[in-house]
Biotite code that builds the C-alpha atoms (Angstrom):
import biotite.structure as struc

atoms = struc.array([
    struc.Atom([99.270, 109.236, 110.096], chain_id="A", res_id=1, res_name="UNK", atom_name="CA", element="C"),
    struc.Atom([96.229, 109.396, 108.101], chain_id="A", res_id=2, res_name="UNK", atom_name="CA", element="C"),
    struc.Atom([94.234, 107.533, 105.522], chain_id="A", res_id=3, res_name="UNK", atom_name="CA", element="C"),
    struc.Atom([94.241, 103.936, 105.696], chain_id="A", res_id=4, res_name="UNK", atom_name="CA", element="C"),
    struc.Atom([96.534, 101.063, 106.386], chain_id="A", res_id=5, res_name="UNK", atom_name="CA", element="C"),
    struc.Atom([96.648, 98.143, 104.015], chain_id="A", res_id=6, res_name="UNK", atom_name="CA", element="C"),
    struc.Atom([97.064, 94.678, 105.936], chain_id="A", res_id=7, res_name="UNK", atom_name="CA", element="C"),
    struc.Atom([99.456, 92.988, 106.302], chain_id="A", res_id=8, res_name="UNK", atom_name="CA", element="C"),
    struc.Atom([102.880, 94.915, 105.534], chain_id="A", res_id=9, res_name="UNK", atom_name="CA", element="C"),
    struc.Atom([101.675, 98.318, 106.213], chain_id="A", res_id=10, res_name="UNK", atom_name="CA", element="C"),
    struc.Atom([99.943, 97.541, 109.219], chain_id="A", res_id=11, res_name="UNK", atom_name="CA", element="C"),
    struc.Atom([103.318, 95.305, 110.781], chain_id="A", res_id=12, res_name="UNK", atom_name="CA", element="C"),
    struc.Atom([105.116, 98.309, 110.051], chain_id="A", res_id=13, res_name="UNK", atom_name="CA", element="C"),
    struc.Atom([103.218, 101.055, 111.359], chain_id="A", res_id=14, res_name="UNK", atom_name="CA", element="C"),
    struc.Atom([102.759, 98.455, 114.626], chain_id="A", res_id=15, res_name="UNK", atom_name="CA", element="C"),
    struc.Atom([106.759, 97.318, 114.313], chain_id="A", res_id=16, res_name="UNK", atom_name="CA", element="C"),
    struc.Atom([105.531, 93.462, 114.656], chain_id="A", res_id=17, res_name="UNK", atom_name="CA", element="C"),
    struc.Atom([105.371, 90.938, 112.158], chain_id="A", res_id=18, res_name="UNK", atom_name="CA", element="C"),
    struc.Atom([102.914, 90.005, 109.573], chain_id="A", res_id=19, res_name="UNK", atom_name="CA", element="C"),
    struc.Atom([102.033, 87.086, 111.597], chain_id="A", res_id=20, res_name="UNK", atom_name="CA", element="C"),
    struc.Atom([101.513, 88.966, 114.490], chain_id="A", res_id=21, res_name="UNK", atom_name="CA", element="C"),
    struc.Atom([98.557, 91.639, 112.552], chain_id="A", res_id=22, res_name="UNK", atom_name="CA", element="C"),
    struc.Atom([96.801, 88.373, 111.433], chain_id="A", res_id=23, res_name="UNK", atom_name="CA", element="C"),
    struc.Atom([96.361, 86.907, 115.095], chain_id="A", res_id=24, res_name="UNK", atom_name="CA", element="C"),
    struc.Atom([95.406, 91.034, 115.466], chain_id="A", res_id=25, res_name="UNK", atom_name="CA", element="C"),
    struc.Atom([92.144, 90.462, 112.976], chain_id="A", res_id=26, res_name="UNK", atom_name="CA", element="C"),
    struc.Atom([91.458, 86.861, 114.167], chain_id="A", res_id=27, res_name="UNK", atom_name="CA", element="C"),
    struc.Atom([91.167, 88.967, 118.025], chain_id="A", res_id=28, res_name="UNK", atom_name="CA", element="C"),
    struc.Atom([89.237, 91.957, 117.297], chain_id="A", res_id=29, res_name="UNK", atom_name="CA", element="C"),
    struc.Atom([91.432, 94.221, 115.397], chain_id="A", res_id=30, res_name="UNK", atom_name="CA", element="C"),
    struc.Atom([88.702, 96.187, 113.095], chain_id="A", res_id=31, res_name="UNK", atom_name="CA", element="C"),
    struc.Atom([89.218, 96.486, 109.805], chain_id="A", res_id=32, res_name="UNK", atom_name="CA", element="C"),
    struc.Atom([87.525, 96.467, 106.114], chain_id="A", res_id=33, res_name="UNK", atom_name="CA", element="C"),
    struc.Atom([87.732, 94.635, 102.878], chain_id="A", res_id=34, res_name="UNK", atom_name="CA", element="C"),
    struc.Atom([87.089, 95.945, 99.620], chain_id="A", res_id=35, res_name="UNK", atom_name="CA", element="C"),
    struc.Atom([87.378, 93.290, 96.893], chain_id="A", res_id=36, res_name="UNK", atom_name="CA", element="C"),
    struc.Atom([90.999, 90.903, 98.081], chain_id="A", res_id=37, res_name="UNK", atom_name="CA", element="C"),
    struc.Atom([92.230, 94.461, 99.797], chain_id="A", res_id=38, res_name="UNK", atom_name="CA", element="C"),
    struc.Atom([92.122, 94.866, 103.660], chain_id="A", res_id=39, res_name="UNK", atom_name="CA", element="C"),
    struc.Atom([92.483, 97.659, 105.422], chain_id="A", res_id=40, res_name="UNK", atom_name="CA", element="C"),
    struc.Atom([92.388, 99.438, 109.076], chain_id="A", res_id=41, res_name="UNK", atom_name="CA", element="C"),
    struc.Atom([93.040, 102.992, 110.275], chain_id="A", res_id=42, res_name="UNK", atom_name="CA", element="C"),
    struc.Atom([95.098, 103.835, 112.313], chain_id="A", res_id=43, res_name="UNK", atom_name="CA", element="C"),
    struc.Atom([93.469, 104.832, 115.435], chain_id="A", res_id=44, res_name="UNK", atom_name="CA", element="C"),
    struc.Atom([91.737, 101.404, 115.014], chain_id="A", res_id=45, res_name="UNK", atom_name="CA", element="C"),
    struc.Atom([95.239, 99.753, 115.635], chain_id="A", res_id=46, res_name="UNK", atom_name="CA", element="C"),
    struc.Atom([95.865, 102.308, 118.452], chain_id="A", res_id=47, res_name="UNK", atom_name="CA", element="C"),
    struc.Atom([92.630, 101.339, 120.333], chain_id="A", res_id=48, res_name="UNK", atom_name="CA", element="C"),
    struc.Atom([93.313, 97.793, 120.136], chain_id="A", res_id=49, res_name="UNK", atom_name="CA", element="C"),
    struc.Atom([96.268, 97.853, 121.235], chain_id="A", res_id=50, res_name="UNK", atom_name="CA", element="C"),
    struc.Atom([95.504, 100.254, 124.410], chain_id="A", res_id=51, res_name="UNK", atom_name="CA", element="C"),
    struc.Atom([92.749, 98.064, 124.990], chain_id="A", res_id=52, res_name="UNK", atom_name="CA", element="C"),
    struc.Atom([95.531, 95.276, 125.902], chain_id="A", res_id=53, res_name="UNK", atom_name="CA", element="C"),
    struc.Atom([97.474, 97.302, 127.867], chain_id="A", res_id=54, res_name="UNK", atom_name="CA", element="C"),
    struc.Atom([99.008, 95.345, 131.060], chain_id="A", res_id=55, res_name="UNK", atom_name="CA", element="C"),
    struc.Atom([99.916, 97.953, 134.058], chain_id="A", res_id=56, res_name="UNK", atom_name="CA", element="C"),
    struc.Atom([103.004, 96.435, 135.726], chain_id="A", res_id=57, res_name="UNK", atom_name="CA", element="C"),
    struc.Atom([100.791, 97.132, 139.202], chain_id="A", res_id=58, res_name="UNK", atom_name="CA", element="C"),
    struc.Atom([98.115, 94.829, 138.474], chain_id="A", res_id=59, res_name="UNK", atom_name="CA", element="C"),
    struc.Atom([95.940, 93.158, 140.635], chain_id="A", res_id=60, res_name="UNK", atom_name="CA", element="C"),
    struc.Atom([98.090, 89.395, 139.608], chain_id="A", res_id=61, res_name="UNK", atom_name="CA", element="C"),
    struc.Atom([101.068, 91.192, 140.604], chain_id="A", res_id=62, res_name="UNK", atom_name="CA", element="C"),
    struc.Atom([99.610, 92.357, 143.988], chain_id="A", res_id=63, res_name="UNK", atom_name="CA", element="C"),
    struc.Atom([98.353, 88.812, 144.711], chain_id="A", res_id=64, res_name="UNK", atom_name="CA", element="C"),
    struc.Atom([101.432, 86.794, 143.487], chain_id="A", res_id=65, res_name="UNK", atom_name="CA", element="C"),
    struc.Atom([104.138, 89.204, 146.035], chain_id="A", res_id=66, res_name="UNK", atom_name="CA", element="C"),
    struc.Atom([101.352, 88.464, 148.884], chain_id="A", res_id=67, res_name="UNK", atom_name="CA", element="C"),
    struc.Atom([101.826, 84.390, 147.944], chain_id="A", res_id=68, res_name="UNK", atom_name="CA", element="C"),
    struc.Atom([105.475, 84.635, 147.877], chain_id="A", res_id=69, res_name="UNK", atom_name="CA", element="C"),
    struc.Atom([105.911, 86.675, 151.120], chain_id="A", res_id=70, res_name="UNK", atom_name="CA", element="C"),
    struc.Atom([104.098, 83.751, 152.588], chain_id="A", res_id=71, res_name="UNK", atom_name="CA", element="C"),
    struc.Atom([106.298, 81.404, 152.101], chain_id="A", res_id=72, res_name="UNK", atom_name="CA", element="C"),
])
């Protein structure tokens, strides 16, 4: 996709969450510009902040929580 996304519908649909969701997005670092009442992001924006939450299902909480539970 190119161009830009307008905030909120576009953006919960390119993202499949809800409108809700891309505000709590903008309040957490999501970039994003506004031209008179219009905002707008791009899409690689939304693809870097969401990679920049990415949670590896071997991380180090994991690793520490199965050494708890094997002591017990």
């Amino acid at each position: 996709m190119e161009g830009w996304i307008r905030i909120p519908k576009q953006l919960a649909s390119y993202s499949s969450v809800s409108t809700r969701t891309t505000e709590d997005w903008l309040k957490n670092g999501l970039r994003f510009v506004k031209v008179g009442a219009c905002r707008l992001t791009k899409p690689e924006w939304v693809d870097e902040f969401l990679i920049s939450h990415e949670v590896s299902s071997g991380s180090q909480v994991d690793q520490i929580v199965d050494d708890v539970l094997r002591g017990i």
